[in-house]
N, C-alpha and C positions, 0 to 999 in steps of 0.2 A: 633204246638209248642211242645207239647210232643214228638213224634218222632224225633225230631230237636233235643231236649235236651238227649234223651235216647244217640241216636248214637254220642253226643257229650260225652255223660259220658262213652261210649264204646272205642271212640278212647283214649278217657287218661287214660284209664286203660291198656289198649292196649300198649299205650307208656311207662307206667309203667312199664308194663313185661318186654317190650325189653330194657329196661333200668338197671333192677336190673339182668336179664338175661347176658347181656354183661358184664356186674362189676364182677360178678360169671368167667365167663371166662377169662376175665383178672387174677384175682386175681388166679385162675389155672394156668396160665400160668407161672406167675412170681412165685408160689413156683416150678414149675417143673424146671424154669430155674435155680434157685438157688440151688437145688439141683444137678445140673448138674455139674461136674467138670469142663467140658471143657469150662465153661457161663465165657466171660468174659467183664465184666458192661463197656460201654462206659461212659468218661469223660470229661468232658470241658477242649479243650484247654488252660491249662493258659496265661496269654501275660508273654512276653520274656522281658519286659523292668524291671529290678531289681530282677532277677533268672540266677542267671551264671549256673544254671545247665541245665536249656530250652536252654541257647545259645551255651552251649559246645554241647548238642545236635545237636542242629540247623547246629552248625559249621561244626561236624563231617557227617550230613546228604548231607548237601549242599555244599562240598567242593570245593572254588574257583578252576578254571584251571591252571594247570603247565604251569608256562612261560618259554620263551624261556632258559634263562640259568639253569635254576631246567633241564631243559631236557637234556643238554648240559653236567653238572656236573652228572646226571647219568649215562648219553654214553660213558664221558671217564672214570667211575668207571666199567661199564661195561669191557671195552677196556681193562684195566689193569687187571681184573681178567678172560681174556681168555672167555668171556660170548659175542662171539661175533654176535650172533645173537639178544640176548637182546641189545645189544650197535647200533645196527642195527634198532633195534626198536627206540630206544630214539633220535638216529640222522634223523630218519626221520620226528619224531616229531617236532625234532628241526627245518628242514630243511620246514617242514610246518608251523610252527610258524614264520619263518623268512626268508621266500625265499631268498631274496639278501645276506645272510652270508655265507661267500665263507669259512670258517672254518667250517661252519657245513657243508658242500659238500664235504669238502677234508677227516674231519673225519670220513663219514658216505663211502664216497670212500677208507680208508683205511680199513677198517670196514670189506665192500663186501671183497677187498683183500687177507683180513686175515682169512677170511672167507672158501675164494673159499681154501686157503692152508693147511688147517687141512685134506678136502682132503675124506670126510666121505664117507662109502661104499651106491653107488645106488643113490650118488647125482649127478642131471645132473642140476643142474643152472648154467647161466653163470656168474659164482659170479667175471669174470674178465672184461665179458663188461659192466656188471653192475658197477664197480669200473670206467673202463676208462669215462663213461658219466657224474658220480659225479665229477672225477677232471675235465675233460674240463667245469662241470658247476663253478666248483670255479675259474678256470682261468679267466672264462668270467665276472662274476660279479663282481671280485676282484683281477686279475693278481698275484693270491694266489702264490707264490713260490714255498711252498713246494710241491703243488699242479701241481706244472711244472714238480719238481723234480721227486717225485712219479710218473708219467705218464710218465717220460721218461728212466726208469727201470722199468714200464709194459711195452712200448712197445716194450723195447729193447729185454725182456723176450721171448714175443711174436715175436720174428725175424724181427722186422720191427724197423730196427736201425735208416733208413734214415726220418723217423716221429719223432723217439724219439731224435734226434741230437738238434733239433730247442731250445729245451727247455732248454738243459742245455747250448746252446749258449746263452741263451736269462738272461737267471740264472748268466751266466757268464760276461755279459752284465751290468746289471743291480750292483748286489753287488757280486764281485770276490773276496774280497779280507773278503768276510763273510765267517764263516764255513760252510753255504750252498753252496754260491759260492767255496768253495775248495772240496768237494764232486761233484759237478757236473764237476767241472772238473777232478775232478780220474774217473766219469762215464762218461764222453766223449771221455776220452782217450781209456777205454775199449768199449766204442762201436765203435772209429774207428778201434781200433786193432782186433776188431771181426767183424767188416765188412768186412772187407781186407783179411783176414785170410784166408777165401773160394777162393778167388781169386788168391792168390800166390800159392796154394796149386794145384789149377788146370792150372797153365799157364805150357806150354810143351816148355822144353828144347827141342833146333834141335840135331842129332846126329851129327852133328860136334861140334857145342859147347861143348858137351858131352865129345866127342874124347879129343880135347884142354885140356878143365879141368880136366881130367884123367891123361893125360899128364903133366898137369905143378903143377901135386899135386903127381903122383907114376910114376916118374921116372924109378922103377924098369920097370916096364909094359910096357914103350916102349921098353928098350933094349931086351925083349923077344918077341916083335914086332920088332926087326930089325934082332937078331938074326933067326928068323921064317921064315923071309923073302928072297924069292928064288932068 
């Protein structure tokens, strides 16, 4: 029973020690951290319901996602201030915000366009097939017009008149008697008349035709062919 009771009064003093030992330490700690400049005390979150200043926080931390027209209204403020790479940016946004919007294809297609035409040194993108796939996506999802119209002055650009004809007949089809229908028709006239142009240019007069026309336009030139003659 003595022994029993010794090393009972051994261990609570023992726990004693490590007890005011640990408190000692702590309470070191915390003046070394207060002393510390860079110490900065953690706080309880306060809740958000009747503090506008936690929820302007909140709001500015977690801010809802750009829908489709916020993205659309920065593309063509991009567009107008010549930023057509950032407007590049915003219509693709758009265009994944909204797949089936055939205006966000046709502007994100004028975009590439405008793009490839500035023209910058050591750029090799194909910033003109990348345009012609945006419009044929707005024609397809939504028989876009303009989107007719602009693809059929790329491809005219690009020498391929007899692709680019369909659209502004179809432009001209649909509303002719619109101002896009009156443009597509001054660009059809100039892609027949530049299709043809190559062709007339290379068709060969015979030399008797030649002779003839010579004839029935400087009369003087035969009588010096007749007079020459033995």
């Amino acid at each position: 029973m003595i022994i029993n009771r010794f090393f009972f009064i051994i261990s609570v003093i023992g726990l004693l020690f490590l007890l005011s030992l640990g408190k000692a330490r702590l309470e070191t700690n915390i003046d070394s951290l207060e002393n510390d400049d860079s110490y900065i005390p953690e706080a309880p979150i306060p809740p958000l319901e009747g503090r506008k200043g936690e929820k302007g926080m909140s709001a500015f931390l977690f801010k809802p996602e750009i829908d489709f027209s916020s993205w659309m209204k920065r593309g063509k403020r991009y567009f107008q201030q010549r930023e057509y790479e950032q407007a590049i940016w915003a219509f693709r946004k758009a265009v994944h915000e909204r797949p089936c919007a055939p205006e966000a294809h046709f502007l994100l297609g004028c975009s590439y366009s405008a793009r490839g035409e500035q023209g910058l040194p050591g750029d090799q993108t194909a910033w003109e097939e990348l345009s012609e796939k945006e419009l044929n996506a707005a024609i397809k999802v939504g028989d876009f017009l303009p989107a007719r119209f602009n693809l059929g002055i790329l491809l005219t650009k690009l020498g391929r008149a007899d692709e680019a004809r369909p659209h502004f007949e179809h432009i001209l089809s649909v509303s002719p008697n619109s101002q896009l229908g009156k443009a597509a028709a001054s660009a059809l006239d100039r892609n027949i008349s530049s299709d043809l142009m190559p062709n007339m240019l290379s068709v060969k007069i015979p030399d008797k035709d030649v002779d003839k026309r010579i004839g029935s336009i400087a009369p003087e030139r035969n009588a010096e062919r007749l007079e020459n003659a033995p």
